[in-house]
C-alpha positions, 0 to 999 in steps of 0.5 A: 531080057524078061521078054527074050527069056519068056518069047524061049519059054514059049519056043520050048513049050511048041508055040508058033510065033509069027509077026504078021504082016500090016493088013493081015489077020494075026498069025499066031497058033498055039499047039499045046495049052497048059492050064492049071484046073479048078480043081489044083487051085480049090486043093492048093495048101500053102503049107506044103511049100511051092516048088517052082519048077521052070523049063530049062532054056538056057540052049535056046537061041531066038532067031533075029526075027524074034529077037526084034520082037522081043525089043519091039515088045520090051520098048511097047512095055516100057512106054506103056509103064512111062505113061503110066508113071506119069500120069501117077507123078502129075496126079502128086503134084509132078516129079521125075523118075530116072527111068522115064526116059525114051527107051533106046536111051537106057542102058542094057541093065536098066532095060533088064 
């Protein structure tokens, strides 16, 4: 889920997104870039508050396309959070965790 709602957030600020094919150089182009400047982080104050402002994409929809991207991208994201957790649990002596599992075997809230 975190990956769909960031793959709409990147539609809604005019990213290209294109798999590109084996072989072939990477396909991607982005048509606008937001950066904070040097300048907005040295005059930040915690004190005034952060007021998060995101975008509304809540009426986006991703194509099937990019919804197989987004799965193939949350399942990339977990094997990697797997081998980390257990190289961090033989480091302790062992031990298991309920979600260090294959991930087309969790269920749609554990993968949320």
């Amino acid at each position: 889920w975190p990956i769909k709602e960031s793959i709409k957030a990147m539609i809604a600020w005019e990213w290209t997104l294109e798999k590109a094919r084996e072989g072939e150089e990477e396909k991607t182009e982005k048509k606008k870039t937001r950066k904070i400047s040097q300048t907005a982080q040295a005059s930040y104050d915690p004190s005034h508050g952060y007021n998060p402002q995101p975008i509304e994409i809540s009426g986006l929809a991703l194509s099937r396309e990019l919804q197989a991207m987004a799965e193939q991208l949350a399942e990339n994201y977990h094997n990697t959070w797997g081998r980390k957790k257990k190289l961090e649990l033989q480091s302790k002596g062992g031990g298991t965790h309920p979600l260090l599992v294959p991930y087309d075997t969790l269920t749609a809230k554990e993968k949320a």
